[in-house]
TIRO-2110 file (N, C-alpha, C; in Angstrom, 1 decimal):
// TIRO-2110
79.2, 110.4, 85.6, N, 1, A
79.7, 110.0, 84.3, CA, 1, A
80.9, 109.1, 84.5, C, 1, A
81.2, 108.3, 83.2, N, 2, A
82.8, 107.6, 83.5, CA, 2, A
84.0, 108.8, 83.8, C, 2, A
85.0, 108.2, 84.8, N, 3, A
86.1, 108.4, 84.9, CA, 3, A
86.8, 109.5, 83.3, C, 3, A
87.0, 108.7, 82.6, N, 4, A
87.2, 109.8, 81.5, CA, 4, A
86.1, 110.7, 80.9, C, 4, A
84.9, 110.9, 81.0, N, 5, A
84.5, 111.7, 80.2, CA, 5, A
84.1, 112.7, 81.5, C, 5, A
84.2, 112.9, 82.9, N, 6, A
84.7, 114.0, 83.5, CA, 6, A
84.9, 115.4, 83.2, C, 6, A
86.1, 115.7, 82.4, N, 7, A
86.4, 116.9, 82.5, CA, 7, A
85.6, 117.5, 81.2, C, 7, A
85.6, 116.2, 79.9, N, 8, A
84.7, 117.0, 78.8, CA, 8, A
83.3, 117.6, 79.2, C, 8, A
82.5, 116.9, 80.0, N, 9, A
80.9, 117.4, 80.6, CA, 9, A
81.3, 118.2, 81.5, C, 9, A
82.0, 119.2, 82.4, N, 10, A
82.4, 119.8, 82.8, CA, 10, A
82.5, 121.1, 82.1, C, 10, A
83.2, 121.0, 81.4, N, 11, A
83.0, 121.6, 79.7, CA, 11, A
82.2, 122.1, 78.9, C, 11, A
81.7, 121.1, 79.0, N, 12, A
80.1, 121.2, 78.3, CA, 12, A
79.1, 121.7, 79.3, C, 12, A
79.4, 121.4, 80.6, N, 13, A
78.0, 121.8, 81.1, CA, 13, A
78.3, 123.5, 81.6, C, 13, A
79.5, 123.9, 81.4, N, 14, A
80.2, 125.7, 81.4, CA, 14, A
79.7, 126.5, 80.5, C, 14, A
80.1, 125.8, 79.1, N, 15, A
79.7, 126.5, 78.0, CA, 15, A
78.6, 126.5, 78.2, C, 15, A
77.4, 125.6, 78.3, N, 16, A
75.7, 125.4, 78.1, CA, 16, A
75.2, 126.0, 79.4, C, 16, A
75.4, 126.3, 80.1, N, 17, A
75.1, 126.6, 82.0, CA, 17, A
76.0, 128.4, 82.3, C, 17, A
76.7, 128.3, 81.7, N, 18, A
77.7, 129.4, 82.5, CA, 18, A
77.8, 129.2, 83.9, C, 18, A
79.0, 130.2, 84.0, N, 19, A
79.2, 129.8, 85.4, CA, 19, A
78.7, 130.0, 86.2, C, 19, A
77.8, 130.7, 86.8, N, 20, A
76.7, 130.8, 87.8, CA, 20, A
75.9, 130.0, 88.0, C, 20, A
75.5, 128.9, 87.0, N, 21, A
74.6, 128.0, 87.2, CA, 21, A
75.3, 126.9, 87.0, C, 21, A
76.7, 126.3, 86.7, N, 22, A
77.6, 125.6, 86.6, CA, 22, A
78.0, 125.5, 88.3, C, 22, A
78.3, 126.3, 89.0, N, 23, A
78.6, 126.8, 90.3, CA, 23, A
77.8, 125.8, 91.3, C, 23, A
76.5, 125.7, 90.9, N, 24, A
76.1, 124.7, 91.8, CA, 24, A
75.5, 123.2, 91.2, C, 24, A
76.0, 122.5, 90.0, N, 25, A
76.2, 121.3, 89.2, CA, 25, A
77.9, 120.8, 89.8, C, 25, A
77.4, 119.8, 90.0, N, 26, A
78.4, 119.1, 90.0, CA, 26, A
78.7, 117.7, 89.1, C, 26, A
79.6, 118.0, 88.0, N, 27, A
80.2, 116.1, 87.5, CA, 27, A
80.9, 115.8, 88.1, C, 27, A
80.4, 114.3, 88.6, N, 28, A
81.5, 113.5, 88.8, CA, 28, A
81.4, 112.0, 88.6, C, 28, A
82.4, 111.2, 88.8, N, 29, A
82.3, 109.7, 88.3, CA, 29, A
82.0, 109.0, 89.7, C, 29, A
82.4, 107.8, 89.7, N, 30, A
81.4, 107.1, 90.9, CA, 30, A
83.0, 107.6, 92.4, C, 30, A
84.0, 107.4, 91.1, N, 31, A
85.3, 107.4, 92.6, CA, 31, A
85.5, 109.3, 93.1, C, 31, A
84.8, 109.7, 92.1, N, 32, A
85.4, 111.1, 92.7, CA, 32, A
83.5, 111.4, 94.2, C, 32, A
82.9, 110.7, 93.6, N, 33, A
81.4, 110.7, 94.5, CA, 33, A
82.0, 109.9, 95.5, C, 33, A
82.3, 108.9, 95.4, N, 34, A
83.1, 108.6, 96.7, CA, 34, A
83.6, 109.6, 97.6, C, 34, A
84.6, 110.0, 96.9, N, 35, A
85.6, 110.6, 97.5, CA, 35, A
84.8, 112.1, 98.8, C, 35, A
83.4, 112.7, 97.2, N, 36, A
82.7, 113.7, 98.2, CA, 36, A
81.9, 113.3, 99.0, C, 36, A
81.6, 111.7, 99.1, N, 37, A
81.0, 111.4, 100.3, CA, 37, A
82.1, 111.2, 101.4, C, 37, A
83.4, 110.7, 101.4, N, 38, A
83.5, 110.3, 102.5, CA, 38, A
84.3, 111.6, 102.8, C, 38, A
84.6, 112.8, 102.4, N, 39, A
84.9, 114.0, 102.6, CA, 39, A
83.5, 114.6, 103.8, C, 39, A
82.4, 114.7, 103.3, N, 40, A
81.7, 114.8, 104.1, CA, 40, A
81.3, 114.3, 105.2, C, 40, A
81.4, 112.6, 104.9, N, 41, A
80.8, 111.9, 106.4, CA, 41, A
81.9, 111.5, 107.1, C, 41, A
83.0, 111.8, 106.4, N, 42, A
84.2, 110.6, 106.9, CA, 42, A
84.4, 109.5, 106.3, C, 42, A
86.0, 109.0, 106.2, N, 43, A
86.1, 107.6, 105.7, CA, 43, A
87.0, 108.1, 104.8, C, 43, A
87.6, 109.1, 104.1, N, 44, A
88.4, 109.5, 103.4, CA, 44, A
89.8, 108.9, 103.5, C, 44, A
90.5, 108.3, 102.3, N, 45, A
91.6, 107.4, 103.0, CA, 45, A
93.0, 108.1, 102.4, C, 45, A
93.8, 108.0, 102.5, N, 46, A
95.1, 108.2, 102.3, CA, 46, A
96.1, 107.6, 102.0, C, 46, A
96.4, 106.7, 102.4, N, 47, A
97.2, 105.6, 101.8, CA, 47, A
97.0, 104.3, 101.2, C, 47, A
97.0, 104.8, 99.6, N, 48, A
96.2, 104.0, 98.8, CA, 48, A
98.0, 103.1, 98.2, C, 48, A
97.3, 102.1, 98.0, N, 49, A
98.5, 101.2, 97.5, CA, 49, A
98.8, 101.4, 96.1, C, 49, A
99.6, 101.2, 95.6, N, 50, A
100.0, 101.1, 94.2, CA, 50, A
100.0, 100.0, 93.6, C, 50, A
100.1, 99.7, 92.3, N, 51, A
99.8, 98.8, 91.4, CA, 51, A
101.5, 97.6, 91.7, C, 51, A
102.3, 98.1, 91.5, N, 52, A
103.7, 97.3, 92.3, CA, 52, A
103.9, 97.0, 93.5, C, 52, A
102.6, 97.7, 94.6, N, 53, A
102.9, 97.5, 96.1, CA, 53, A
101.7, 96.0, 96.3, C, 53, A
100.8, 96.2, 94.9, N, 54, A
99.9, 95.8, 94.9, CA, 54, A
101.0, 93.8, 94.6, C, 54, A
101.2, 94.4, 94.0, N, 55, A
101.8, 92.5, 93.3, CA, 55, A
102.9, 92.3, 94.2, C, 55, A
102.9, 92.9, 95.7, N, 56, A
104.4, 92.7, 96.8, CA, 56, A
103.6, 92.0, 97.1, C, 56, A
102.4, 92.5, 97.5, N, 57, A
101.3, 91.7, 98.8, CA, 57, A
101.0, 90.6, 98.3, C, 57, A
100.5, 90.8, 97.2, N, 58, A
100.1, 90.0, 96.7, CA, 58, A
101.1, 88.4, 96.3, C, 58, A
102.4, 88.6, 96.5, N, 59, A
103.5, 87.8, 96.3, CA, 59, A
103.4, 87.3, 97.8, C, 59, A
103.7, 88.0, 98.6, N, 60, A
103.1, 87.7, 100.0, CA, 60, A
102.5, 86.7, 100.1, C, 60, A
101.2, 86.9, 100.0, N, 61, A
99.7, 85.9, 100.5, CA, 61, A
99.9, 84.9, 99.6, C, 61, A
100.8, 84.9, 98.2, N, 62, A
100.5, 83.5, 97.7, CA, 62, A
101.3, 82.7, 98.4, C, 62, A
103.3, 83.2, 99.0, N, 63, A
103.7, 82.3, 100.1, CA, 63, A
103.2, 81.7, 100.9, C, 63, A
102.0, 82.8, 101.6, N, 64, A
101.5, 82.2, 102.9, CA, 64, A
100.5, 81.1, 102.2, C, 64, A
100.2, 80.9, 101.4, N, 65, A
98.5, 80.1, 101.2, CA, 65, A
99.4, 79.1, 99.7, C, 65, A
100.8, 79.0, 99.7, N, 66, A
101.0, 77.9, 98.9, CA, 66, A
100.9, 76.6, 99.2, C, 66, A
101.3, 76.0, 100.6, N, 67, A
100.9, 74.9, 100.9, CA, 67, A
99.9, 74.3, 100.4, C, 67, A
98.8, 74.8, 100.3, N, 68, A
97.7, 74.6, 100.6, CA, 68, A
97.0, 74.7, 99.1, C, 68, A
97.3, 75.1, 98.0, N, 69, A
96.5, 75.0, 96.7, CA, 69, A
96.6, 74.0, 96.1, C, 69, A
95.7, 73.7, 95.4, N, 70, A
95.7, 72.5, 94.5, CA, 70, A
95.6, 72.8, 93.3, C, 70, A
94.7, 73.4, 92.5, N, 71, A
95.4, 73.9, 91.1, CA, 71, A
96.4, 74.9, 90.6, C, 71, A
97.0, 75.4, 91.6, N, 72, A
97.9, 76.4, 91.2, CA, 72, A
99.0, 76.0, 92.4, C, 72, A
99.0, 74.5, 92.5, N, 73, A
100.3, 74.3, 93.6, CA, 73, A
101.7, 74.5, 92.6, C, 73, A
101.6, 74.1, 91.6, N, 74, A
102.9, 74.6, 91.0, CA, 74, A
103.4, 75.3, 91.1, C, 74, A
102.6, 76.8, 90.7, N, 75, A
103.4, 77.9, 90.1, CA, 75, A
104.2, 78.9, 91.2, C, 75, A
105.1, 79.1, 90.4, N, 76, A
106.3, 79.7, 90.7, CA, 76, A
105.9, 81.4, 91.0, C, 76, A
106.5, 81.5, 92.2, N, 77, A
106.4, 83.1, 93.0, CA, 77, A
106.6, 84.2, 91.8, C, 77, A
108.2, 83.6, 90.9, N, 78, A
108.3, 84.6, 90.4, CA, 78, A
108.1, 85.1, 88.9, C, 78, A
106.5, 84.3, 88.9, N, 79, A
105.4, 84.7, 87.4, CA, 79, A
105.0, 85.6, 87.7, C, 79, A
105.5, 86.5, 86.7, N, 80, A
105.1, 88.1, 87.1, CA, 80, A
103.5, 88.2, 86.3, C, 80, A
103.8, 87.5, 85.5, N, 81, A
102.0, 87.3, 84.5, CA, 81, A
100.7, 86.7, 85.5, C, 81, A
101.2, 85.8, 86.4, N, 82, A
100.7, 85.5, 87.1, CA, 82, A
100.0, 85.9, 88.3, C, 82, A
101.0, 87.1, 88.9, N, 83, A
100.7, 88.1, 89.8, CA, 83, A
99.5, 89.0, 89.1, C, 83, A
100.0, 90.0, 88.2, N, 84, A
99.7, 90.8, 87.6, CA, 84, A
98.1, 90.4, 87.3, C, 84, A
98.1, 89.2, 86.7, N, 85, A
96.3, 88.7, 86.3, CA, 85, A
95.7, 88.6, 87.9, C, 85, A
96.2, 88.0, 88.8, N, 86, A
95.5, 87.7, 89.4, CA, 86, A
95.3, 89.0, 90.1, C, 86, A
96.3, 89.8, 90.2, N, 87, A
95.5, 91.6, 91.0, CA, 87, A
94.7, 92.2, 90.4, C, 87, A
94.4, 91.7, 88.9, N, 88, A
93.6, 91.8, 88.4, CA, 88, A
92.5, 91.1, 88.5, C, 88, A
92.4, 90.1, 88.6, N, 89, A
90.7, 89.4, 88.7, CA, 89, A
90.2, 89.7, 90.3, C, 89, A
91.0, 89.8, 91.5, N, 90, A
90.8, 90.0, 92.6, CA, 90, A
90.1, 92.0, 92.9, C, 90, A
90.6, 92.6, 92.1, N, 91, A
90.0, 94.1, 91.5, CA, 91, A
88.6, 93.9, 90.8, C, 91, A
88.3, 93.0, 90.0, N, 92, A
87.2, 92.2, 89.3, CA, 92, A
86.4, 92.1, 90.5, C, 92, A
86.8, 90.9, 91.5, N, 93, A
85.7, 90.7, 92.4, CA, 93, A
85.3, 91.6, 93.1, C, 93, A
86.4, 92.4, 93.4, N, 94, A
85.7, 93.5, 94.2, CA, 94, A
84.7, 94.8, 93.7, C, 94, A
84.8, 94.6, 92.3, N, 95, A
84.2, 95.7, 91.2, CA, 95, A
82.4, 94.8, 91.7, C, 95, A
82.4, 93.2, 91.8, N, 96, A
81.1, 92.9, 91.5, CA, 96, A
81.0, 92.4, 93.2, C, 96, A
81.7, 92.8, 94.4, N, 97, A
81.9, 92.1, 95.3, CA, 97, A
81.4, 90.7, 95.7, C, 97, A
82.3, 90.5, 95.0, N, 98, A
82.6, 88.4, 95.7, CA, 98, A
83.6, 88.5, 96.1, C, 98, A
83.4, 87.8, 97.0, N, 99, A
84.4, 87.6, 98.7, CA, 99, A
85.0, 86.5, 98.5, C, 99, A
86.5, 86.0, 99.4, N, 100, A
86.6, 84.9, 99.1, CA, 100, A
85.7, 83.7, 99.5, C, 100, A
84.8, 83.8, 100.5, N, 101, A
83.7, 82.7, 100.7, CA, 101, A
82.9, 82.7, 99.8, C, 101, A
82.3, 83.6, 99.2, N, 102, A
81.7, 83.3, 97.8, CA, 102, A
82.5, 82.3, 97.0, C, 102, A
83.4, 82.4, 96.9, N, 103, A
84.5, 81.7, 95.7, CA, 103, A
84.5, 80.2, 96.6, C, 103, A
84.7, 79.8, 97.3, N, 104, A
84.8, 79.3, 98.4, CA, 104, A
83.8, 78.2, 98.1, C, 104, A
82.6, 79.1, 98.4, N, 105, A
81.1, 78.4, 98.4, CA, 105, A
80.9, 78.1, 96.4, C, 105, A
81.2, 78.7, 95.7, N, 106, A
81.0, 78.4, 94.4, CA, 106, A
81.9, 77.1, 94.0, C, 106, A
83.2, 76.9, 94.4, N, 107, A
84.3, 75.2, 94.4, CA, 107, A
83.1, 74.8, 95.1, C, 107, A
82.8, 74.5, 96.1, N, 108, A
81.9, 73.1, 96.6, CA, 108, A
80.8, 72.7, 95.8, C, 108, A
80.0, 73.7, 95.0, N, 109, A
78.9, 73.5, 94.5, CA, 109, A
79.1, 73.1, 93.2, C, 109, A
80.3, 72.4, 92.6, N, 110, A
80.6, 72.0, 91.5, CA, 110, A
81.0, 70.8, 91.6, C, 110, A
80.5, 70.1, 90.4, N, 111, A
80.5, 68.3, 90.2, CA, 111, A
82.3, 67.9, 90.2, C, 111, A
82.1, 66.4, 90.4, N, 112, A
83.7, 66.1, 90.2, CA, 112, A
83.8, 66.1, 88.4, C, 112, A
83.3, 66.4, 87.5, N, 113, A
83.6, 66.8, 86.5, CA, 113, A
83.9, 68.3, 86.1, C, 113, A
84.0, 68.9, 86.9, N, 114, A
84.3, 70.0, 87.0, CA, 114, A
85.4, 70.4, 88.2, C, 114, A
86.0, 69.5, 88.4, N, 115, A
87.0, 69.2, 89.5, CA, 115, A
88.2, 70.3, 89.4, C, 115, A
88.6, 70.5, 88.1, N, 116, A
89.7, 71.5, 87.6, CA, 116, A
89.3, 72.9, 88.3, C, 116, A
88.2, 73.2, 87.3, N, 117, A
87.2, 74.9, 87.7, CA, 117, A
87.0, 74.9, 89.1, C, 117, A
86.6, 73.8, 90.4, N, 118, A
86.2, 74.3, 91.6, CA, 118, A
88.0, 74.2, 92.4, C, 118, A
88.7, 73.4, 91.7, N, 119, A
90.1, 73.9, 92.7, CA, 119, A
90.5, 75.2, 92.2, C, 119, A
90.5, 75.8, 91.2, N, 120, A
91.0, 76.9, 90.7, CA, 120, A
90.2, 77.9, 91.7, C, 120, A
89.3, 78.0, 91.8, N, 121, A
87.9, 78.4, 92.8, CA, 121, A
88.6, 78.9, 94.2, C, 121, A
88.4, 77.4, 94.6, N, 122, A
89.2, 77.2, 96.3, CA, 122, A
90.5, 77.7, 96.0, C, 122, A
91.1, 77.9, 95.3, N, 123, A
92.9, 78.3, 95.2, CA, 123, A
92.5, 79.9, 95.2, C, 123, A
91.8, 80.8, 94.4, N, 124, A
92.0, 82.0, 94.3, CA, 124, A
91.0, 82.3, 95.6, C, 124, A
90.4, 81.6, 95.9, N, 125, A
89.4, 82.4, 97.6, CA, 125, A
90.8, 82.4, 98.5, C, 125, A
91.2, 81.4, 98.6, N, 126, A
92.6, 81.3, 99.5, CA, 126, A
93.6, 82.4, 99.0, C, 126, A
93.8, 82.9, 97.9, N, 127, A
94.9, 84.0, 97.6, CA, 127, A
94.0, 85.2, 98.0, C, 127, A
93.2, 85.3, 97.7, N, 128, A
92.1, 86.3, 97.6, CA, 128, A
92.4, 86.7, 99.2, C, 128, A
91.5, 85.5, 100.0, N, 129, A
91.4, 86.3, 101.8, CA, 129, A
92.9, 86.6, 102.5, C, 129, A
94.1, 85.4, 102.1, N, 130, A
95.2, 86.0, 102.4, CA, 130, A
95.5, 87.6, 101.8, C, 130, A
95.2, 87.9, 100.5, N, 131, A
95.9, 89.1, 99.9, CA, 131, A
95.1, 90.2, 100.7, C, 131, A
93.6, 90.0, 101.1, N, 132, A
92.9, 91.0, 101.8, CA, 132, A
93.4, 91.1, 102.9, C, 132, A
93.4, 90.4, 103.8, N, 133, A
94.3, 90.3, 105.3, CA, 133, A
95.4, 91.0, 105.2, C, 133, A
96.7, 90.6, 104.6, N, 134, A
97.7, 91.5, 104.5, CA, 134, A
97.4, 92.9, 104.1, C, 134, A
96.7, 93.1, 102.9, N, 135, A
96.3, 94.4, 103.1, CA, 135, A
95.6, 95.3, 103.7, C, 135, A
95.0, 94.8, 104.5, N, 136, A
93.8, 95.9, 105.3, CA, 136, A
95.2, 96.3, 106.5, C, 136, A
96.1, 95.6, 106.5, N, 137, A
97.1, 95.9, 107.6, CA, 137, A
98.1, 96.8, 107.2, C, 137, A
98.6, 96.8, 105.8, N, 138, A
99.4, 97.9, 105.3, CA, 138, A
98.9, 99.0, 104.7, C, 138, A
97.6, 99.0, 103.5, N, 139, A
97.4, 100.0, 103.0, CA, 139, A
95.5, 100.1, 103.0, C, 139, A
95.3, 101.0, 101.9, N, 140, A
94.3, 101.0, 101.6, CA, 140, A
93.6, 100.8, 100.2, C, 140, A
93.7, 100.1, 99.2, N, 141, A
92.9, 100.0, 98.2, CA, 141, A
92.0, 100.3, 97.7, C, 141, A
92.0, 101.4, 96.7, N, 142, A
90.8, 102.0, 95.9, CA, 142, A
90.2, 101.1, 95.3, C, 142, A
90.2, 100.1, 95.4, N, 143, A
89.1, 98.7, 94.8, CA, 143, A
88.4, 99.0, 95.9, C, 143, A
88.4, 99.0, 96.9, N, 144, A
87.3, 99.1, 98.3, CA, 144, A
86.4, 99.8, 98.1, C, 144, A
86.8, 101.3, 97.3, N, 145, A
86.3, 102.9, 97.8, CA, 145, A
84.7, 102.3, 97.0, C, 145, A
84.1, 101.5, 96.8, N, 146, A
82.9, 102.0, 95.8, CA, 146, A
82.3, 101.2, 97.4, C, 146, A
82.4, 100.0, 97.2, N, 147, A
81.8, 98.9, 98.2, CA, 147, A
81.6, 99.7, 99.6, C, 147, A
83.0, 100.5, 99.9, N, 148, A
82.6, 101.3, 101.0, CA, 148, A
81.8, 102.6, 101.2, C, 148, A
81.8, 103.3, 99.7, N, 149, A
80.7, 104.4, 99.6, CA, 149, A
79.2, 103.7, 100.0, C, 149, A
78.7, 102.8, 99.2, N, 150, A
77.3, 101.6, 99.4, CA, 150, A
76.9, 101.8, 100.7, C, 150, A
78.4, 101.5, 101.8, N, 151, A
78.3, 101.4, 103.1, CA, 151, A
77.6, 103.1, 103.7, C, 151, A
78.4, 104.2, 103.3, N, 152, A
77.8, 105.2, 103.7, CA, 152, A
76.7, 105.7, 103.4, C, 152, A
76.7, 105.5, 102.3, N, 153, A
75.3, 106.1, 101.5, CA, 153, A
73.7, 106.3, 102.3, C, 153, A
73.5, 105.5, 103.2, N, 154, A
72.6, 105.9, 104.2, CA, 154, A
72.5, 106.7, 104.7, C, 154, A
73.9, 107.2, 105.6, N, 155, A
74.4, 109.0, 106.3, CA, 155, A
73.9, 109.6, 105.6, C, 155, A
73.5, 109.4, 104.6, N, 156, A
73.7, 110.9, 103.3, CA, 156, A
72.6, 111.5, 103.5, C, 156, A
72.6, 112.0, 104.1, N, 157, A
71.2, 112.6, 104.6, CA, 157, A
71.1, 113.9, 103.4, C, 157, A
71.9, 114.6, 102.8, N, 158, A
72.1, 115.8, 102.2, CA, 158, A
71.8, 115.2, 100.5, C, 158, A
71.7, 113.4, 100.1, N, 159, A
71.2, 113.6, 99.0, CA, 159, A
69.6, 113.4, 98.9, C, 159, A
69.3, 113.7, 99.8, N, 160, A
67.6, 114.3, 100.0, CA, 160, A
67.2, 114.7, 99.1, C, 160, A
68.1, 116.6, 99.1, N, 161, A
67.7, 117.5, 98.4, CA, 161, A
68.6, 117.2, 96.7, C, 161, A
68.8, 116.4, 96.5, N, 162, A
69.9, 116.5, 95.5, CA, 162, A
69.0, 115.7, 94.5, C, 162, A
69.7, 115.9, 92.6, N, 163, A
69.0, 115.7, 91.9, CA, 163, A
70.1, 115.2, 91.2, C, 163, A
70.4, 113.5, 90.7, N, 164, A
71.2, 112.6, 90.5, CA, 164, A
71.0, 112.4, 89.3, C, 164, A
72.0, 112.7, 88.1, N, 165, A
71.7, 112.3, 86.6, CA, 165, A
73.3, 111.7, 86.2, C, 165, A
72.9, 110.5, 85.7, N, 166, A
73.6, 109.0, 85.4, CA, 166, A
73.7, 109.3, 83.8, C, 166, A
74.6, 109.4, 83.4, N, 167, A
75.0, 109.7, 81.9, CA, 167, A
76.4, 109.5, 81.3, C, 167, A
76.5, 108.6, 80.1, N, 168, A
77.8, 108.2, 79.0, CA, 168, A
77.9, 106.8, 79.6, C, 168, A
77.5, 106.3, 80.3, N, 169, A
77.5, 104.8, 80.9, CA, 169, A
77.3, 103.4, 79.7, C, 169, A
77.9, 102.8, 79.4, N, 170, A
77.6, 101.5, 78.5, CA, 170, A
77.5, 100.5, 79.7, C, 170, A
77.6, 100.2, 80.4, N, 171, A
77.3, 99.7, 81.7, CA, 171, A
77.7, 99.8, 83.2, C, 171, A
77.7, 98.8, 83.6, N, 172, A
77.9, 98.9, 85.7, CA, 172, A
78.3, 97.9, 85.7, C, 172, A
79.4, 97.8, 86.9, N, 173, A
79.6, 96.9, 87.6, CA, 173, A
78.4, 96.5, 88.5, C, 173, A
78.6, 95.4, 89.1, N, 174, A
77.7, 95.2, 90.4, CA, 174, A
77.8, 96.4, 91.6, C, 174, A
78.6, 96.6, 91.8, N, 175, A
78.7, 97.7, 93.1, CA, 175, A
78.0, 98.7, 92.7, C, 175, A
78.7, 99.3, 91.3, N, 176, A
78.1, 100.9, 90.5, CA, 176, A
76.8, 100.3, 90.6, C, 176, A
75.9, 99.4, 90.1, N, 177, A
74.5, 99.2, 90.0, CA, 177, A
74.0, 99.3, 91.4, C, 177, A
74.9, 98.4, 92.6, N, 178, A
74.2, 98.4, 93.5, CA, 178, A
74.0, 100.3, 93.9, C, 178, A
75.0, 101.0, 94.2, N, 179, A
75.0, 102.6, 94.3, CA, 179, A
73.9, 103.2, 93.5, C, 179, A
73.9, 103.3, 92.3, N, 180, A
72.7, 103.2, 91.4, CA, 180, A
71.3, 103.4, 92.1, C, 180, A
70.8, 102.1, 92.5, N, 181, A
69.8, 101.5, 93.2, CA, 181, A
69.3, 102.3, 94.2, C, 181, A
70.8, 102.8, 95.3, N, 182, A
70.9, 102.9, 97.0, CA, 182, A
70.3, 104.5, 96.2, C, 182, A
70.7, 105.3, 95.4, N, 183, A
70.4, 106.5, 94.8, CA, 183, A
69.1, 107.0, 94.8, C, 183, A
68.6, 105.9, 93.5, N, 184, A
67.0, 106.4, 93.2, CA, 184, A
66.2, 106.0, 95.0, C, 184, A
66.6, 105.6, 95.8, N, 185, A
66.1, 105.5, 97.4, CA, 185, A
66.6, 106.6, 97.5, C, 185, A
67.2, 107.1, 98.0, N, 186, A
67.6, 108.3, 98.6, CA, 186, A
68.0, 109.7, 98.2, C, 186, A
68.0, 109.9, 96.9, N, 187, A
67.9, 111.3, 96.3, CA, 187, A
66.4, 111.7, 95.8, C, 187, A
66.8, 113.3, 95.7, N, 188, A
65.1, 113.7, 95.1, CA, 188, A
65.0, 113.2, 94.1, C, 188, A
65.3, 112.9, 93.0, N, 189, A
65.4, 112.4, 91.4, CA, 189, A
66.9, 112.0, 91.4, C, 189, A
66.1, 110.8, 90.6, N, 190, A
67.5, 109.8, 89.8, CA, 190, A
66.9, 109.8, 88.7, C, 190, A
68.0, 110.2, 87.4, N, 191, A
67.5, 109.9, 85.8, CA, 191, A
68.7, 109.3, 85.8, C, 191, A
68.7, 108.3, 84.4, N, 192, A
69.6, 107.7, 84.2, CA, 192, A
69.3, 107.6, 82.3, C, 192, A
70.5, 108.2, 81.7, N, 193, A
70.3, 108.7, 80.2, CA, 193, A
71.1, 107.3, 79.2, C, 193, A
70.2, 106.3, 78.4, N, 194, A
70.9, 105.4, 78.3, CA, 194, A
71.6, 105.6, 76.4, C, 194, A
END
């Protein structure tokens, strides 16, 4: 279920189940399923960055990769609006995983009439792989944890026996769908309640 509606189906499934049959149901959202897979297989992280450690690094990688932009050679280090969006659209890609060579490969494949949109392109793949580099070296980013659940999801030898229901969802990211997908493969039943 989403992130917020957690503790209410929780709730709900106590009162309707009691506890004995509640006992072996588990809700959860896609980060806390993470979390019980890499508890069990491994991969469990610990030092997750923060949203202000996020816009250091991120201040970082645009020093290192300013030379080098062309639609965003202007701007100034210390546009906080600027940071702030882009830790955000860079959380975005990783929600639908585009890389910065994706971004990379999407600037080339655009006409010189569209000269503006493919430098913007080439400028955020360049912020983008700098900001990932710096951080794979200081922290760990819960934007990763879905893309790297996907990765384990094969180990999972234990959702064999397991019976997977997808419910309160108005949609998916790319990753959530891809997990989704990796599920109805490898659990005994996947429903999904739209």
């Amino acid at each position: 279920v989403p992130e917020q509606e957690v503790l209410s189906c929780e709730r709900r499934l106590s009162e309707l189940c009691g506890d004995r049959l509640s006992f072996h149901i588990q809700v959860l959202s896609f980060r806390r399923f993470a979390n019980t897979v890499f508890r069990t297989l491994g991969g469990l992280k610990y030092d997750y960055v923060t949203k202000g450690e996020k816009a250091v690094i991120l201040w970082r990688a645009l020093a290192s990769v300013a030379p080098f932009l062309k639609k965003y050679q202007g701007i100034t280090l210390r546009d906080r609006s600027f940071l702030s969006e882009t830790v955000a659209c860079i959380d975005e890609f990783k929600a639908y995983r585009i890389t910065p060579a994706d971004l990379e490969q999407a600037a080339g494949k655009l006409t010189e009439a569209q000269a503006g949109l493919s430098q913007k392109l080439f400028d955020l793949s360049l912020i983008f792989a700098a900001y990932q580099s710096a951080m794979q070296h200081e922290f760990d980013d819960p934007s990763d944890d879905l893309s790297l659940l996907l990765e384990k999801l094969p180990e999972a030898g234990f959702l064999a026996e397991t019976h997977v229901m997808v419910d309160s969802f108005y949609g998916f990211t790319g990753v959530e769908g891809e997990i989704i997908a990796a599920l109805f493969e490898l659990a005994k039943s996947c429903t999904i309640t739209l």
